[in-house]
MARBA-3410 file (N, C-alpha, C, O; in Angstrom, 1 decimal):
170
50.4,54.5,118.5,49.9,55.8,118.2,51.1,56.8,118.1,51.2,57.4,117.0 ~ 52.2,57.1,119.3,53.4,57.9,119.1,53.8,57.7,117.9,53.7,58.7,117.2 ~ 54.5,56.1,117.2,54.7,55.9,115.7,54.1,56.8,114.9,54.7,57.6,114.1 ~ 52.5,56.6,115.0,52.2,57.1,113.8,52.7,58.3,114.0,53.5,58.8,113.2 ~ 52.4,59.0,114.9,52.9,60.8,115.1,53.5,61.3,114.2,53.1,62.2,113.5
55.3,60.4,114.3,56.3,60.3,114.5,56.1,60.0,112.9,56.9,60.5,112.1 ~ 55.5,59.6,112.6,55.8,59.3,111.0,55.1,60.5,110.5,55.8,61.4,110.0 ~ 53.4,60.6,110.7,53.0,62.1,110.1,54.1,63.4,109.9,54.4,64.1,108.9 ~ 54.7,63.4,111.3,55.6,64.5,111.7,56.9,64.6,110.5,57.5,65.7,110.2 ~ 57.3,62.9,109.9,58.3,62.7,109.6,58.1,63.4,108.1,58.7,64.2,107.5
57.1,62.7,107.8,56.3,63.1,106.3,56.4,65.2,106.0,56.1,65.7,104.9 ~ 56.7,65.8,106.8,56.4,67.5,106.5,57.7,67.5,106.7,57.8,68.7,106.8 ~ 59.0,67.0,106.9,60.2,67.0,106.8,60.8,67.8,105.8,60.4,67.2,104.8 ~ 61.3,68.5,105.5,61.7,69.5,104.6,62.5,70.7,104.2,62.2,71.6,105.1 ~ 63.4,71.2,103.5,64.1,72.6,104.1,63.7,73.7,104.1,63.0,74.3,103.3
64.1,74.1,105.3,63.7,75.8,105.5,64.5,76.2,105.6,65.5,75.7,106.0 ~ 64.3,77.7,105.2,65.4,78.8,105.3,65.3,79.4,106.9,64.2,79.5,107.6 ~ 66.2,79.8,107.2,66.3,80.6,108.5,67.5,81.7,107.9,68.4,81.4,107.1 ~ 67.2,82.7,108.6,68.6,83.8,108.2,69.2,84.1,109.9,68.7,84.9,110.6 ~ 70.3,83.4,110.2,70.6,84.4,111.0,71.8,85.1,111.0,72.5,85.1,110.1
71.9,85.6,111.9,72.9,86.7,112.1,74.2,86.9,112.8,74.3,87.4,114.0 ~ 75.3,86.5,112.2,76.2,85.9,113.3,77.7,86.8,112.7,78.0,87.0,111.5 ~ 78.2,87.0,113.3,80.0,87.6,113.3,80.8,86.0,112.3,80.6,84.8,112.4 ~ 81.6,86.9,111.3,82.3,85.9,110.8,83.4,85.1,112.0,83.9,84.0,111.7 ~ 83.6,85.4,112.4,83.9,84.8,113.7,83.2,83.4,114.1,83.5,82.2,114.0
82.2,84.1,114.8,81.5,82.8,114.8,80.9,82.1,114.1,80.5,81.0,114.5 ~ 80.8,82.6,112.6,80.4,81.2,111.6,81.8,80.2,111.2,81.6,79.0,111.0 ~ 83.1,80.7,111.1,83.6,79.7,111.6,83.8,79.0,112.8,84.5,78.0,112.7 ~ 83.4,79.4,114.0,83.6,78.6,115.2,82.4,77.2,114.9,82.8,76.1,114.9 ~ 81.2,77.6,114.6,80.2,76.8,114.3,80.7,76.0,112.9,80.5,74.8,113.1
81.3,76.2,111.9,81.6,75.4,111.3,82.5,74.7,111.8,82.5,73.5,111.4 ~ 83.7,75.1,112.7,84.6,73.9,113.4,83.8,73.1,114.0,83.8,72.0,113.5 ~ 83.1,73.2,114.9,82.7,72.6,116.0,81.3,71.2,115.1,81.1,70.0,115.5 ~ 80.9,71.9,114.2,80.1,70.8,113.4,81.3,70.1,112.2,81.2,68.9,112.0 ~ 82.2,70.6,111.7,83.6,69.5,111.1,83.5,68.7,111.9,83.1,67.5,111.7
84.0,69.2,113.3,85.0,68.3,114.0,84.1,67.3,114.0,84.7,66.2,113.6 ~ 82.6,67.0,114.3,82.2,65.7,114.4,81.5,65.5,113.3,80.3,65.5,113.3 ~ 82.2,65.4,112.0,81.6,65.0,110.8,80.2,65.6,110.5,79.8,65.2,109.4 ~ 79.4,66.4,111.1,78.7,67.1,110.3,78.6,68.5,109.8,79.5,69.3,109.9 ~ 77.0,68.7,109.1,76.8,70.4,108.6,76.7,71.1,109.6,76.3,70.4,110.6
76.8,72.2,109.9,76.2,72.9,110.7,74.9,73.1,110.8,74.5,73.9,111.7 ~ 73.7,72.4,109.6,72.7,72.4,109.4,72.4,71.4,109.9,71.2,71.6,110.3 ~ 73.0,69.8,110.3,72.9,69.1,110.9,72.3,69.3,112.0,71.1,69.0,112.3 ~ 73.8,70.1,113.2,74.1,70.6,114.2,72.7,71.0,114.6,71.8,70.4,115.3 ~ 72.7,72.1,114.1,71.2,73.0,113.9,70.1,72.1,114.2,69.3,72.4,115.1
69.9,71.2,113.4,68.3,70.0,113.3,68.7,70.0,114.6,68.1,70.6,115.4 ~ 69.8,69.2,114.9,70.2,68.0,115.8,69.3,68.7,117.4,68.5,68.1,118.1 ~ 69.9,70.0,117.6,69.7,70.9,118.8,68.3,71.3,119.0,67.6,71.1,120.0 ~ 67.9,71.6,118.1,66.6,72.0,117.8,65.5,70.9,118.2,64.6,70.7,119.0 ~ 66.0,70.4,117.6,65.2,69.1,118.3,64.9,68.5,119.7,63.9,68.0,120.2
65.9,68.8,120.0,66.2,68.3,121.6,65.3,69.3,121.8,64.3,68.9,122.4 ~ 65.5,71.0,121.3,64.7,71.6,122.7,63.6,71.9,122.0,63.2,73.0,121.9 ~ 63.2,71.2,121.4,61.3,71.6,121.5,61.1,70.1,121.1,60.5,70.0,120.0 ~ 61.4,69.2,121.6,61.3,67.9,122.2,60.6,67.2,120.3,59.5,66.7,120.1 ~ 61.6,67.5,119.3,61.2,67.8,118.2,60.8,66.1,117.8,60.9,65.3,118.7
60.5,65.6,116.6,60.2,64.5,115.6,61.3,63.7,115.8,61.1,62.5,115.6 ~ 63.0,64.2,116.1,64.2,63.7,116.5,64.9,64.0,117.9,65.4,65.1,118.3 ~ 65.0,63.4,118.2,65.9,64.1,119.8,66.9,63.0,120.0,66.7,61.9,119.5 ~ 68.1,63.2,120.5,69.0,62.6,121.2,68.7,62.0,122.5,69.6,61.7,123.3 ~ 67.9,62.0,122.7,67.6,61.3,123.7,67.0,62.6,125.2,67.2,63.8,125.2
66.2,61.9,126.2,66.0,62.7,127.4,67.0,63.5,128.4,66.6,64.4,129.1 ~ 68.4,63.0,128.4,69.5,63.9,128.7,69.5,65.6,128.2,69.4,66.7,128.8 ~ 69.5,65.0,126.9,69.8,65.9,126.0,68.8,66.9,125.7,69.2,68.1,125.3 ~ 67.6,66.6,125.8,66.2,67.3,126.1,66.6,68.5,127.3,66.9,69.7,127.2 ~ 66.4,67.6,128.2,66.3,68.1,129.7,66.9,69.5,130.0,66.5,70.6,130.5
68.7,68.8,129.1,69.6,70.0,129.3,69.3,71.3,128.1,69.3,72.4,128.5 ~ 68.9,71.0,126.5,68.4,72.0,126.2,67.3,73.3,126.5,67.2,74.5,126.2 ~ 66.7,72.4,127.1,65.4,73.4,128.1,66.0,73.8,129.4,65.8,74.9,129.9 ~ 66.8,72.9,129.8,67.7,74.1,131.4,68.4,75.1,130.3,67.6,75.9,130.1 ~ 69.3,75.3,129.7,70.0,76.1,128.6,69.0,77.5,128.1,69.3,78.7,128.3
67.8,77.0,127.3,67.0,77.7,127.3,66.1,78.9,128.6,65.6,80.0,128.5 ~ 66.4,77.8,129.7,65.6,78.2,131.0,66.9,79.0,131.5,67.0,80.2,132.0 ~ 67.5,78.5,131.4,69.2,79.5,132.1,69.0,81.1,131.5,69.2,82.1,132.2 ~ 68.6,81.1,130.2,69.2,82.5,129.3,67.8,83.4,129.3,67.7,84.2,128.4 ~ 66.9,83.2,130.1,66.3,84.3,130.7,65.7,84.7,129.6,65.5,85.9,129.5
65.2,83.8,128.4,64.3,84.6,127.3,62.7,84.7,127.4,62.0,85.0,126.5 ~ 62.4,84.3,128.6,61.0,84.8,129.2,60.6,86.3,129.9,59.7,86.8,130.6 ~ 61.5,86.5,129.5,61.7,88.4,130.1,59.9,88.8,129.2,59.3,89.6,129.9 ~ 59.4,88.6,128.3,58.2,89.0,127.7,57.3,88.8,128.6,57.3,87.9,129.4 ~ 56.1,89.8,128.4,55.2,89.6,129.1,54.4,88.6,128.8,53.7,88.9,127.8
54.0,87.3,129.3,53.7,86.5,129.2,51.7,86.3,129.2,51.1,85.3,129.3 ~ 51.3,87.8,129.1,49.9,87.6,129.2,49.5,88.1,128.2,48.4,88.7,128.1 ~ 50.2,88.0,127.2,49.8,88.7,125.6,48.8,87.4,125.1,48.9,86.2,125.3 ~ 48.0,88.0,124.5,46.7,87.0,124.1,47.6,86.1,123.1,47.5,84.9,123.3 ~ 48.3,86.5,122.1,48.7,85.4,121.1,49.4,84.1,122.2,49.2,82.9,122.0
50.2,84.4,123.3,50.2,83.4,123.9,49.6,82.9,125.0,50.0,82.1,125.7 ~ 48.6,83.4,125.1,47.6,82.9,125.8,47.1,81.7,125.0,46.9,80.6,125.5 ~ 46.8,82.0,123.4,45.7,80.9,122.6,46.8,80.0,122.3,46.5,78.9,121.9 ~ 48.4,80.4,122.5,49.3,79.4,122.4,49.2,78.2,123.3,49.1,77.0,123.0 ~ 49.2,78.6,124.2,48.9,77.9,125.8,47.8,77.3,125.4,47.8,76.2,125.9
47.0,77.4,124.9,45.4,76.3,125.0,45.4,75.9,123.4,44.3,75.5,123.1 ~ 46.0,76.1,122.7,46.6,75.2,121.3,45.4,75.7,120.6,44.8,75.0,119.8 ~ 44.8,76.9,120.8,43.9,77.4,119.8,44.3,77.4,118.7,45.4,77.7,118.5 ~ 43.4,77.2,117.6,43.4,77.6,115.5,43.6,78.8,115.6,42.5,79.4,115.9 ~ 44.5,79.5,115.5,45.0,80.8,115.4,44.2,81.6,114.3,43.8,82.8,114.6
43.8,80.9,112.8,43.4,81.1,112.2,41.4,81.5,112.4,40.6,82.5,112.3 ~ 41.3,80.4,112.6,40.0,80.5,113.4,39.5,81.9,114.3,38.6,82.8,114.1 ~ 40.7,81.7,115.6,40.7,82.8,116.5,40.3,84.5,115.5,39.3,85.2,115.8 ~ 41.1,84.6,114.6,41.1,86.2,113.8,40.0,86.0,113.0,39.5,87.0,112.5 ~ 39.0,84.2,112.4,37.8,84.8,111.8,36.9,85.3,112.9,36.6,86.5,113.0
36.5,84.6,113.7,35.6,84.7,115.0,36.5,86.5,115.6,35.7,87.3,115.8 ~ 37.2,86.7,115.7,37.7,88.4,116.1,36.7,89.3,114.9,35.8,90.1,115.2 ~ 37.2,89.1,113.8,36.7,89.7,112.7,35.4,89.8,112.3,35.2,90.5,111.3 ~ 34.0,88.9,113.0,33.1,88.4,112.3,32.6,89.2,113.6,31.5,89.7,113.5 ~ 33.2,89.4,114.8,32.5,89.6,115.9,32.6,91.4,115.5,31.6,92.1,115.5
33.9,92.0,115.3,34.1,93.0,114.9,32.8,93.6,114.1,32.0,94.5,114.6 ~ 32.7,93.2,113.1,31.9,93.4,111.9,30.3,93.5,112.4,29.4,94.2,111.8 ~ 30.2,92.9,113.2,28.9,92.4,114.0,28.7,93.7,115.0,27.6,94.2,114.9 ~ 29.5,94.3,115.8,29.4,95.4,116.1,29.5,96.6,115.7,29.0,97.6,116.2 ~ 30.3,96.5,114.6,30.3,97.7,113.5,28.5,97.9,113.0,27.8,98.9,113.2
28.3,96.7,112.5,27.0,96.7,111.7,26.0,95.8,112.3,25.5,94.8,111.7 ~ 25.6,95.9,113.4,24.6,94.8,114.1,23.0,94.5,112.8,22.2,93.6,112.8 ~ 23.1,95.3,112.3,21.7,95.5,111.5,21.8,94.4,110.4,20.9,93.7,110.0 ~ 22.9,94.5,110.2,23.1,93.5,109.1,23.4,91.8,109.7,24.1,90.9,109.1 ~ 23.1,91.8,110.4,23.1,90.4,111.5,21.8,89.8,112.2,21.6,88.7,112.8
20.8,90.8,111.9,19.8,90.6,111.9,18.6,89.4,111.3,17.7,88.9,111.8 ~ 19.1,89.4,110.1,18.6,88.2,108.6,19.2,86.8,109.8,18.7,86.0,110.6 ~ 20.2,87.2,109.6,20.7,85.7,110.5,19.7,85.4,112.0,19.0,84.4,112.4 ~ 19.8,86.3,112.5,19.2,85.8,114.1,17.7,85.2,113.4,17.3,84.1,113.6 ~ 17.0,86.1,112.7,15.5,85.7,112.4,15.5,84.3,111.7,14.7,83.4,112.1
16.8,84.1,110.2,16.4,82.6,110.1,17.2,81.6,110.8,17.4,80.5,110.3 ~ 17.8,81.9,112.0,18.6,80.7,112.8,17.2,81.0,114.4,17.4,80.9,115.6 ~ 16.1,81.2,113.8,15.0,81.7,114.8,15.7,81.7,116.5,15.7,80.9,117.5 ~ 16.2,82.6,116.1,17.3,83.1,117.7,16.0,84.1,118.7,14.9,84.5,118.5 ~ 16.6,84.3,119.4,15.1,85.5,120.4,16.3,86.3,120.4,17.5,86.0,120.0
15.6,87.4,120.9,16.6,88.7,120.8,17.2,88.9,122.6,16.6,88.7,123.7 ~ 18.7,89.3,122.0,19.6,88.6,123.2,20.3,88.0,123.2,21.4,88.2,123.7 ~ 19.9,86.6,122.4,20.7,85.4,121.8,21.9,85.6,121.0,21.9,86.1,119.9 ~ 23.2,85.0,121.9,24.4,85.5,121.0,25.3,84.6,119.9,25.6,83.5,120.2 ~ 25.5,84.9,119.2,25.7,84.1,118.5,26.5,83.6,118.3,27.4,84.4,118.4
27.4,81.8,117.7,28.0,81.5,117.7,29.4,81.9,117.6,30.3,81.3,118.2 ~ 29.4,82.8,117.0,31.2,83.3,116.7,31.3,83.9,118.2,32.1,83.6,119.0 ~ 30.4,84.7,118.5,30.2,85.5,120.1,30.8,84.7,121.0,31.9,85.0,121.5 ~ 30.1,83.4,121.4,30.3,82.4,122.7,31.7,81.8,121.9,32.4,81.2,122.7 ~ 32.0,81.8,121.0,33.5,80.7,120.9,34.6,81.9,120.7,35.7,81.5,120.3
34.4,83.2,120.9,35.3,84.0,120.9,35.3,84.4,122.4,36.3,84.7,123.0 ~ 34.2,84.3,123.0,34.5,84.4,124.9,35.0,83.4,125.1,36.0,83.5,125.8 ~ 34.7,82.2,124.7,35.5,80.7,125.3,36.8,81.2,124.8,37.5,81.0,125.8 ~ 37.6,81.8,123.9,38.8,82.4,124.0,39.6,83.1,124.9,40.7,82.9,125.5 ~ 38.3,84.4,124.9,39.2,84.8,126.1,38.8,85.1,127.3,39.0,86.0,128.1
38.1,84.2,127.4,37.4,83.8,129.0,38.7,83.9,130.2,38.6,84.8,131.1 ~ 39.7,83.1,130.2,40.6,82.7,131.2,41.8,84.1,130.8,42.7,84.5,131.6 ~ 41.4,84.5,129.6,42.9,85.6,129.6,42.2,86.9,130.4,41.1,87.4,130.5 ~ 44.3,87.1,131.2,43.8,89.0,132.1,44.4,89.6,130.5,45.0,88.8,129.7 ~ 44.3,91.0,130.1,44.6,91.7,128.8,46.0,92.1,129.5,46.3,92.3,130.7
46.8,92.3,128.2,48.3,93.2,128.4,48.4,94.4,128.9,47.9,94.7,129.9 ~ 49.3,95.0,128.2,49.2,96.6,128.0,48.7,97.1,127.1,48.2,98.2,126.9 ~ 48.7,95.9,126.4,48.3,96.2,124.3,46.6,96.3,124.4,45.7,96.0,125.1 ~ 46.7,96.7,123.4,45.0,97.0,123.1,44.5,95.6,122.6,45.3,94.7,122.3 ~ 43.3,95.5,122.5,43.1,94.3,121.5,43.3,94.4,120.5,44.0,93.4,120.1
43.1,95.4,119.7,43.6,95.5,117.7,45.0,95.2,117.8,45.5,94.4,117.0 ~ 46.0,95.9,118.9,47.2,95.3,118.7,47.5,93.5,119.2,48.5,93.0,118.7 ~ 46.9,92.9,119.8,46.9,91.3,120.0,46.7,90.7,119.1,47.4,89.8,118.8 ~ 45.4,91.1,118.3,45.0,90.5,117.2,46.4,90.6,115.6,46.7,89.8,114.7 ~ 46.8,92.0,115.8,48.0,91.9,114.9,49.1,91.0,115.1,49.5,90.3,114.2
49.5,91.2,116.4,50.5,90.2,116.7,50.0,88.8,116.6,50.9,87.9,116.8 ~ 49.2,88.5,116.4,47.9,86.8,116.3,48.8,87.1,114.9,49.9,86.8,114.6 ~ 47.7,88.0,114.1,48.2,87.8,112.5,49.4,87.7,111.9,49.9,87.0,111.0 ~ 50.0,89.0,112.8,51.4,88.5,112.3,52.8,87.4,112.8,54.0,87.5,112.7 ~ 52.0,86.4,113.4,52.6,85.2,114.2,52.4,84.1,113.2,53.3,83.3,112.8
50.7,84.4,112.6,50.6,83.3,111.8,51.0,83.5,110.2,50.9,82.5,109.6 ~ 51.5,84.6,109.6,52.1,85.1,108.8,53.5,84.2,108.6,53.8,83.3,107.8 ~ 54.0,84.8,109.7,55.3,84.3,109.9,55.6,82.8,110.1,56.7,82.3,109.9 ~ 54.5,82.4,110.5,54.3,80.4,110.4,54.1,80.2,109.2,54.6,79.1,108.9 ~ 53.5,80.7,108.3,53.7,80.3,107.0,54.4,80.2,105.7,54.3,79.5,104.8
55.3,81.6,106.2,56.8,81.9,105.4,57.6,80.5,105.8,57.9,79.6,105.0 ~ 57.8,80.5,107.3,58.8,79.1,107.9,58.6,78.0,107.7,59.4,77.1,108.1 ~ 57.2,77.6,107.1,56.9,76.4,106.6,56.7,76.4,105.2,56.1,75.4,104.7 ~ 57.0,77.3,104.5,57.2,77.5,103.6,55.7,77.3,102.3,55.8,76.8,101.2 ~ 54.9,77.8,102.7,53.7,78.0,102.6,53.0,79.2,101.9,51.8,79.2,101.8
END
């Protein structure tokens, strides 16, 4: 079963663009440092990346271990960690899903009248809530809320999943 994974995973293999931002300085230091051992810095790049998000390729469990102490050393959990988009991160929710069930539920309280046709031919009794309702509480049943409002969680939802589909090139 891992194989197969490991092959699906291998199959969406592909290039992406990333932009980042570095001092001419250090794009040659990173180009020395990937020469020196016969590769791209693009290599370099896969190679690391991998290790810390325990990727389709790793160098092995050393190498894992220590990328995630590295990552755990540099203190980039300073965010508040009770923002809904990573709340539905943490329970591997359809992100996509999540914002129709937001939006259907939305709409549903804007205009309850017009939700009405539905309750009568899904012969619901009045009270009865309806499916998008209970699978948007099973959402956020276990989350405490931010600072942020909900319209702002739900943006940051959207604009998370925006941005997953620029980087996969989509």
């Amino acid at each position: 079963m891992l194989y197969e994974d490991q092959k699906k995973e291998i199959e969406t293999i592909k290039e992406r663009t990333l932009v980042l931002k570095l001092s001419d300085a250090d794009c040659d230091r990173i180009l020395q440092k990937a020469t020196s051992h016969s590769m791209t810095v693009s290599e370099l790049l896969e190679s690391f990346i991998g290790d810390l998000v325990d990727g389709t390729f790793t160098n092995g469990s050393d190498e894992r271990y220590l990328a995630e102490d590295w990552f755990n050393r540099c203190d980039f959990e300073c965010d508040d960690k009770r923002t809904l988009l990573w709340h539905l991160l943490e329970q591997n929710a359809d992100l996509e899903n999540f914002i129709e069930l937001y939006e259907e539920n939305e709409e549903y309280k804007s205009h309850p009248e017009e939700f009405e046709e539905q309750r009568e031919e899904y012969e619901m009794e009045p009270g009865d809530t309806f499916d998008f309702e209970d699978e948007l509480q099973y959402w956020l049943d276990d989350w405490k809320p931010s600072k942020l409002s909900m319209a702002e969680e739900v943006e940051a939802i959207r604009d998370y999943v925006e941005a997953l589909r620029k980087f996969k090139g989509e």
